[in-house]
N, C-alpha and C positions, 0 to 999 in steps of 0.2 A: 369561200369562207374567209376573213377579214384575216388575216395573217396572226394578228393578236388574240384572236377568239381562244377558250378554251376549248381542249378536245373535247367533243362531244363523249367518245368513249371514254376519257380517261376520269371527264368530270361529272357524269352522272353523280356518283354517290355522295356528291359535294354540293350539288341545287334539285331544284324540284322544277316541274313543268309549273308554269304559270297556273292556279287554281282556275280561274274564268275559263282558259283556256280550254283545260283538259276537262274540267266539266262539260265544256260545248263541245270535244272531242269525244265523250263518252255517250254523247246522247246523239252525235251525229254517224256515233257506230253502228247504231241500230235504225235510226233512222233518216239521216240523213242522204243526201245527192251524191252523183258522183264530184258534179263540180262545186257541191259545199264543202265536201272532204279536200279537194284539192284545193282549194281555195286556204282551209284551216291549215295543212302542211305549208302552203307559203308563207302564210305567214309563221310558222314553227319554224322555218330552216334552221334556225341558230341550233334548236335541239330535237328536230322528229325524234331519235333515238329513244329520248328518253319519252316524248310523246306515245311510241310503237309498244313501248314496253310496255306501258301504264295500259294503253287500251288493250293488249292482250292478258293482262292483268284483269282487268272489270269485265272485258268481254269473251274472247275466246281466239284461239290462234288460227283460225281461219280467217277470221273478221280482219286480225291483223296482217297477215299476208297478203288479203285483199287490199286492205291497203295501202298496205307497203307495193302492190303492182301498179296500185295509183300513183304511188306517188313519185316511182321509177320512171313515170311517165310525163312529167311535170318541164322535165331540161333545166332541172338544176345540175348543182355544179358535177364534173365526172368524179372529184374528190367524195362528196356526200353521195351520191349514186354507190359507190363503193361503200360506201360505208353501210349505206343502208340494203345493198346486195347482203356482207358479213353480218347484218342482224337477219337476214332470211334463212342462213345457214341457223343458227342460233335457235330460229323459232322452228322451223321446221324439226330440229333434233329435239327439239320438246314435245313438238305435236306425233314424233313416232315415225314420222317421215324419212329414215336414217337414208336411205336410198337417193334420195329427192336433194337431202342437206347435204351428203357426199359429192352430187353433181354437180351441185349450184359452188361447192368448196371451189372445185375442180375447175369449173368456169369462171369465177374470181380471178382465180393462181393464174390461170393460162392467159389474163389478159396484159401480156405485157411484150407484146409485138410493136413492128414499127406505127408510130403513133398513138401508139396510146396511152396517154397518161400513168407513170409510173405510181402501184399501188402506195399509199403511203406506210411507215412504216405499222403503225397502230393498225392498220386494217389488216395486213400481211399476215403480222400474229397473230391476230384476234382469229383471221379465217385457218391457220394452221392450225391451232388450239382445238378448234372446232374439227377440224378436222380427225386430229387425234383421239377425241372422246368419242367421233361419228364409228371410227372402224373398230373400235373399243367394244360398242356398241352393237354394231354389226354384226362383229364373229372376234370372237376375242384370242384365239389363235395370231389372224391377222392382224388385232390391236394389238398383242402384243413385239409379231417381228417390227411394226412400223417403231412401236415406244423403244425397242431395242436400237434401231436405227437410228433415231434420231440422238439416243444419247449416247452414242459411239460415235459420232460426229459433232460433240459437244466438249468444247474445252472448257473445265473447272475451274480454270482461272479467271473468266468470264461472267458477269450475270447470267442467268437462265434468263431466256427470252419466253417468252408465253406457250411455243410451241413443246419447250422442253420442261416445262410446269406440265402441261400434260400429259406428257409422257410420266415422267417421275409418279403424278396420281395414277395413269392408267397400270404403269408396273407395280406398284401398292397394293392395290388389287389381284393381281395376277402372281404375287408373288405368293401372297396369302392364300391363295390357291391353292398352292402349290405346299400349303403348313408353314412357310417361313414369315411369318407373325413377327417376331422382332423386324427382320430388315424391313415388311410394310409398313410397319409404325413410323420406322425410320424416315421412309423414303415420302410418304406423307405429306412429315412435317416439315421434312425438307423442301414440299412442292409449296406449303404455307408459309412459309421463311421467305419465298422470292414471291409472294403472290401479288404484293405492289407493281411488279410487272407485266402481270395482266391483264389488258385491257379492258376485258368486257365482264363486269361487277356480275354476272351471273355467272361465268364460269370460276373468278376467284370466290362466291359464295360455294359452290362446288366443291373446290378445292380444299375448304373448310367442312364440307359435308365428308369427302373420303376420310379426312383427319378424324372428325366423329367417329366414323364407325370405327376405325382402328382403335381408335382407345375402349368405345365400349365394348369391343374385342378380348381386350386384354383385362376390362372390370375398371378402368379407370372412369368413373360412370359423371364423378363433379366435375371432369375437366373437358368430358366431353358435352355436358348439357351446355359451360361455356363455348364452346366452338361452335356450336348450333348457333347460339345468338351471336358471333362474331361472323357465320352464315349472315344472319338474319339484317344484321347491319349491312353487309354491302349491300345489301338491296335496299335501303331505306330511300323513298323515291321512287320507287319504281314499283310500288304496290305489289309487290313478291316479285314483279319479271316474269310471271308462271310460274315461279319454283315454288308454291306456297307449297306445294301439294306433295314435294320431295324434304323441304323442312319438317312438314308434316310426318313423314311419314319416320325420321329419324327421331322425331320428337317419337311416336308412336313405339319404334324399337327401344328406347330406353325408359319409356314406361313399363314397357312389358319385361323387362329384366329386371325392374325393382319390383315387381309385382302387385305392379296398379293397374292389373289386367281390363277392368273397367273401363279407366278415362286414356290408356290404348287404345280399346278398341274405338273411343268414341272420336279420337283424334285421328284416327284412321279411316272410319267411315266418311265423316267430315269432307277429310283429305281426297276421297275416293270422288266423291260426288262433285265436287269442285274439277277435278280431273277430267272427268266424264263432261263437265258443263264446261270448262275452256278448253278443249280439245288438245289437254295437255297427257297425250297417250302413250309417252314413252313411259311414266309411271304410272300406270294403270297395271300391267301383271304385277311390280312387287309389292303393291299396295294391296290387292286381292289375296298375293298368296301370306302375307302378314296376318290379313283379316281371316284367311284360313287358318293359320295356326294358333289366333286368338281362338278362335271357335274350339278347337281342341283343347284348347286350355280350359276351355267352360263345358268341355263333356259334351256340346253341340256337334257329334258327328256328322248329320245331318247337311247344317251348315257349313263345314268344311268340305266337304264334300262337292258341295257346290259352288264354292270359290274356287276349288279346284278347276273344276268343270269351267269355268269361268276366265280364270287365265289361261288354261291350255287352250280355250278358242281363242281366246284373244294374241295369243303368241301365233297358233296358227295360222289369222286373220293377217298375219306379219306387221304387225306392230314390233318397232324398235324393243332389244331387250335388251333393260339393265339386267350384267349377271351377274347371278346368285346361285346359291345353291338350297337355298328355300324352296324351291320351286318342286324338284324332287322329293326333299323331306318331308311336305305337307301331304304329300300323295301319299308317301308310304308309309305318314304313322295312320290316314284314313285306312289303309288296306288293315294293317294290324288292328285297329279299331274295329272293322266290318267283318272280315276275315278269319282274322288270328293270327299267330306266331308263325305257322308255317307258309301262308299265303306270303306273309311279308319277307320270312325268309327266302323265298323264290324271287319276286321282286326286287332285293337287295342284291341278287344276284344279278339280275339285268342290269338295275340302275347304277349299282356301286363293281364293275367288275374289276377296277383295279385299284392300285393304293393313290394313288392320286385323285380320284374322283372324292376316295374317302376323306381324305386329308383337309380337302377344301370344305366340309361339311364339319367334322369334327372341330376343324381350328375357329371355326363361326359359330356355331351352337354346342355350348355347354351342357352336357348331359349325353348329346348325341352318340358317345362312343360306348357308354353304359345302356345307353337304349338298346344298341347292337349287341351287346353282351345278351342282355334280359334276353331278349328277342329271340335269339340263337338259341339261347339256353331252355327257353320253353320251345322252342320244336324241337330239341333232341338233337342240338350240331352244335357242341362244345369246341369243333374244330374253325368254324366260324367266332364263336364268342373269343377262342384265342387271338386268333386274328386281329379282331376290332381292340384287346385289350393292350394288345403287344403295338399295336399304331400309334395309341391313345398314347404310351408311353415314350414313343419315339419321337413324337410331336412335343410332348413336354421335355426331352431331353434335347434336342433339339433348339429351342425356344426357351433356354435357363432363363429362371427367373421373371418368367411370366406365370401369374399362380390361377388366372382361370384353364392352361394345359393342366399344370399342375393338380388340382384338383379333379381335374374330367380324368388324368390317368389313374390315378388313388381311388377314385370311383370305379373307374373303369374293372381295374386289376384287382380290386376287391369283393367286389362281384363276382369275377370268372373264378376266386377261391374261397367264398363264404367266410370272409374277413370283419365280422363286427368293428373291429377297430377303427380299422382301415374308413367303411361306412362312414362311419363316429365322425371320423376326421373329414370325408367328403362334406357332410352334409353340415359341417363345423364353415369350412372352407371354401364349400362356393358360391357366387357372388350372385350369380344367377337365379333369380326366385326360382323357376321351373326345375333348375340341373339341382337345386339344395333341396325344396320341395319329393324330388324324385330320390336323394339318397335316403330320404327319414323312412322314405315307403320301404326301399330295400331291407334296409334296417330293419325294420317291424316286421316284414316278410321274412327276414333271415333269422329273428330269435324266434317267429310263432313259430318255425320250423324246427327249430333246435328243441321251441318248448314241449311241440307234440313228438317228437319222435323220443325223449327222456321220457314222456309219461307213456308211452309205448312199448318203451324199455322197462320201465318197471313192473309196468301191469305184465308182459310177459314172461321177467321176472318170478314177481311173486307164484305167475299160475304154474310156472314148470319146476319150481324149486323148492316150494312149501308141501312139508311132507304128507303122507296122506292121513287124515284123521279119521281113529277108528268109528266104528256104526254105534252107534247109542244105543240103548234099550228104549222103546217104546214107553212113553209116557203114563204114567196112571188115567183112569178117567177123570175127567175134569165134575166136581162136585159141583152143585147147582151155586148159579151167582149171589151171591150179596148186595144187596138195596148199592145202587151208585151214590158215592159222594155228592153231597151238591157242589156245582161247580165253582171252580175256581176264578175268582176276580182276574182279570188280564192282568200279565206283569209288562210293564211298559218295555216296548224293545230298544236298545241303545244304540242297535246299529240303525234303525228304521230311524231315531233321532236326529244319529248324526249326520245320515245321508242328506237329510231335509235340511240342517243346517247348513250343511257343504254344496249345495247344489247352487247357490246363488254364482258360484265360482265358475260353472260351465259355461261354455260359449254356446252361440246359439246351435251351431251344426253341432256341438258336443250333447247338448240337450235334445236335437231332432234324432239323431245316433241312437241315444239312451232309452227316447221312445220306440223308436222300431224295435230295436233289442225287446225291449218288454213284448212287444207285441208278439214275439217266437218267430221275427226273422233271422233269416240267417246272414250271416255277413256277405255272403254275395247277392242275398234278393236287397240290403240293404244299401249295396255298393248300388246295384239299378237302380233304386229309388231317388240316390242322390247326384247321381252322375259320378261316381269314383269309384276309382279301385278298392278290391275288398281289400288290397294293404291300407288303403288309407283309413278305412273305416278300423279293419283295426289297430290301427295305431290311434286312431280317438279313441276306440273303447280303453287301450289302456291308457290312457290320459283319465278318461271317464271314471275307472275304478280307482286310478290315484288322486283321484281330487274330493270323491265320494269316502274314501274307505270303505269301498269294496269288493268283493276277492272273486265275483263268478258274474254268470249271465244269471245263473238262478237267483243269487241274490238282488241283479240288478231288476228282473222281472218280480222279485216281490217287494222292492221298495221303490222303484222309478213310478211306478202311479201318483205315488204324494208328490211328488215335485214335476214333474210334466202333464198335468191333466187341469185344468182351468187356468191356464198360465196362456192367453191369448198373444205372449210375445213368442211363442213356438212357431219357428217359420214351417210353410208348407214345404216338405221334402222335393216338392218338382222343381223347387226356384234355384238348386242345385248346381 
């Protein structure tokens, strides 16, 4: 390479492959010769790199590996050979290959015996980098002693060199793990601060990906939709690089925290099938198990169910695994959905057996350590719901002044004491559509309980305390009838009025709600009908009665006919 050339690595996100070019490389992917292909990398020396990208980009990362073995084969320079070995590492950890990328890392590194051209430096890091997110990847035990290692061999008075960028992201991760949420935000942003010294524009897209999830972690949700596009920019050129499918898929997690479960899932579906169609298989389980916990979010057990089913073979199949703690959780809210409270409390006992499995679960989904609570509490093990409450609280103590712990502990510990306030305040306070969605339910589950056990109280009350009244005397005979009045004109009714005037106010699920109600369902056949909990149904019906004025089901079954019956904007209850 011409001594004055730009690096190929360093300058990707600064040009683009020649259009003519890469058009004629993209069609020669699919159909092309061997010696057409090799012919079109001759002439690309100046930039395969970015040529390899792109065609694994429009085509699929096998198509590109192939050939990239073509073009290993070509005798160009040992400089560009190298370089184009460290984009094999690269593709292969996207294709799921972690095994295969780790080897090829290993045979780079080792080549630097008598005679053989010393690696340069740009390649060096780029393959160490890789290397670090490969065993990351791996077994994260093992990503974490190497990430340990390498930054205990790191002097702070120095730039971070590429290799120690990733480490700093892989300890981010693993710290958080581990609940300490502050110092991974820290350690993050600190891998994003030196990320100009990383070579290769997909791994510094990356390194803005770990930064995402930490903030939308903590609920900083505007600053992290910016990091996604400062993701999105490095790759510009490079038609994603393969990574569309992992931007995608964080695009997908912050949709579903703000509670646009919809255009979630459909950016995740998307993402999924794109995945599936370039062979880009290291994100393939946590796109599924995403698309899993969408599905429970829309009352689709069914279909979570079978995402589950879905990534568990495909982890099986040994496909590289980004980890997470999704993977677990979508299984066990299926079991609690299929099952019930006590299935899942057995479950939780397998899956969650110590305070660290929990901690990595709780510190990522909000709501998570309230669901433990619930959960426990309907099977009859308040020594469990302690537990998940008293963590909840340790992780927010822990973590000052992060207010999605915050919140999930105030949820948590108000729950395990039947704390209205407390409630009031979670579902005030968290950020998370799902974890705030789920305190309003507690809520309306914890006053219908207060409400029916005071009318319990008093109807018992009245019965054992009200004195006994004496026997009457026997009525006279009743003397023959008198001619009936004629009857009386109707008096117009003022509740049946106002109800009709006030109903234009209800929403549509409030209006579907109102009609089942009339119909003399019960709030649990109504809960099946709609896909929700019977908390949430009643917590519409009282929504229902306060926007109507009025005060019962009997009232609402003799006036909800006028307002719900030839009104064709009534959704059908299955669409739920």
């Amino acid at each position: 390479m011409p001594s004055g050339a730009a690096d190929p690595l360093v300058g990707i996100t600064e040009k683009r492959v020649d259009s003519t070019l890469l058009s004629s490389a993209r069609l020669l992917a699919t159909q092309g010769s061997a010696d057409q292909i090799a012919a079109l990398l001759r002439a690309l020396v100046t930039d395969p790199l970015g040529l390899l990208r792109a065609l694994a980009s429009v085509g699929s990362v096998d198509r590109a590996v192939e050939l990239l073995g073509t073009a290993l084969t070509l005798g160009l320079p040992p400089e560009l050979n190298a370089r184009l070995r460290c984009l094999l590492v690269e593709l292969r950890l996207a294709g799921g290959e972690v095994r295969l990328a780790l080897a090829t890392a290993e045979e780079i590194l080792g080549r630097g015996g008598v005679g053989t051209p010393e690696l340069p430096p740009t390649v060096r890091s780029a393959v160490l980098a890789g290397r670090a997110f490969g065993r990351h990847f791996q077994d994260p035990d093992r990503g974490r002693r190497h990430a340990e290692s390498v930054l205990r061999g790191y002097d702070d008075r120095t730039d971070p060199d590429a290799e120690v960028l990733a480490a700093t992201a892989v300890l981010s991760d693993l710290v958080l793990a581990d609940g300490h949420l502050t110092e991974g935000l820290r350690l993050a942003r600190t891998a994003v601060d030196g990320a100009r010294a990383m070579p290769s524009p997909v791994w510094r897209a990356y390194l803005h990906l770990v930064l995402a999830d930490r903030l939308l972690d903590v609920g900083a949700y505007g600053e992290a939709e910016s990091t996604v596009r400062a993701a999105v920019a490095d790759l510009i050129g490079l038609g994603g690089g393969g990574m569309d499918s992992i931007v995608a898929l964080h695009r997908a997690r912050l949709l579903s925290h703000r509670g646009r479960l919809a255009e979630a899932r459909d950016e995740a579906q998307q993402a999924l099938a794109a995945a599936m169609c370039r062979g880009t298989l290291l994100y393939v389980p946590p796109l599924l198990a995403t698309l899993g916990q969408l599905a429970l979010r829309f009352g689709d057990h069914d279909g979570a169910e079978a995402f589950v089913r879905r990534y568990r073979q495909t982890l099986a199949d040994g496909a590289g695994r980004m980890p997470t703690p999704v993977y677990d959780w979508v299984e066990l809210q299926v079991t609690a959905a299929r099952h019930g409270a006590h299935a899942a409390l057995a479950q939780m006992d397998v899956q969650y057996p110590v305070p660290a499995q929990r901690a990595a679960l709780f510190t990522r989904q909000p709501g998570a350590a309230a669901w433990f609570v619930r959960t426990a509490l309907e099977a009859g093990d308040p020594h469990w719901a302690a537990i998940a409450a008293h963590e909840a609280e340790r992780l927010a103590r822990d973590n000052p002044g992060v207010p999605t712990l915050a919140a999930s502990a105030v949820h948590a510990v108000s729950l395990l004491h039947g704390d209205p306030d407390g409630l009031v305040r979670a579902a005030t306070e968290h950020g998370h559509h799902w974890a705030r969605t789920a305190a309003a339910e507690d809520l309306a589950a914890l006053l219908d309980t207060r409400s029916r056990r005071r009318t319990t109280e008093t109807v018992t009350e009245a019965v054992t305390e009200a004195p006994p009244q004496p026997r009457l005397p026997a009525p006279p005979a009743t003397p023959a009838l008198a001619p009936a009045p004629a009857p009386a004109l109707p008096v117009p009714d003022p509740a049946a009025r106002a109800a009709e005037e006030n109903a234009d106010a209800l929403s549509d699920v409030e209006r579907t709600v109102a009609h089942l109600v009339s119909q003399g369902l019960t709030n649990q056949q109504v809960a099946s009908r709609i896909q929700r909990s019977p908390h949430t149904v009643n917590y519409h019906l009282r929504n229902i009665f306060r926007k109507v004025g009025l005060s019962s089901r009997v009232e609402l079954a003799r006036h909800a006919h006028l307002w719900t019956t030839d009104r064709p904007g009534i959704p059908d209850p299955g669409i739920f």
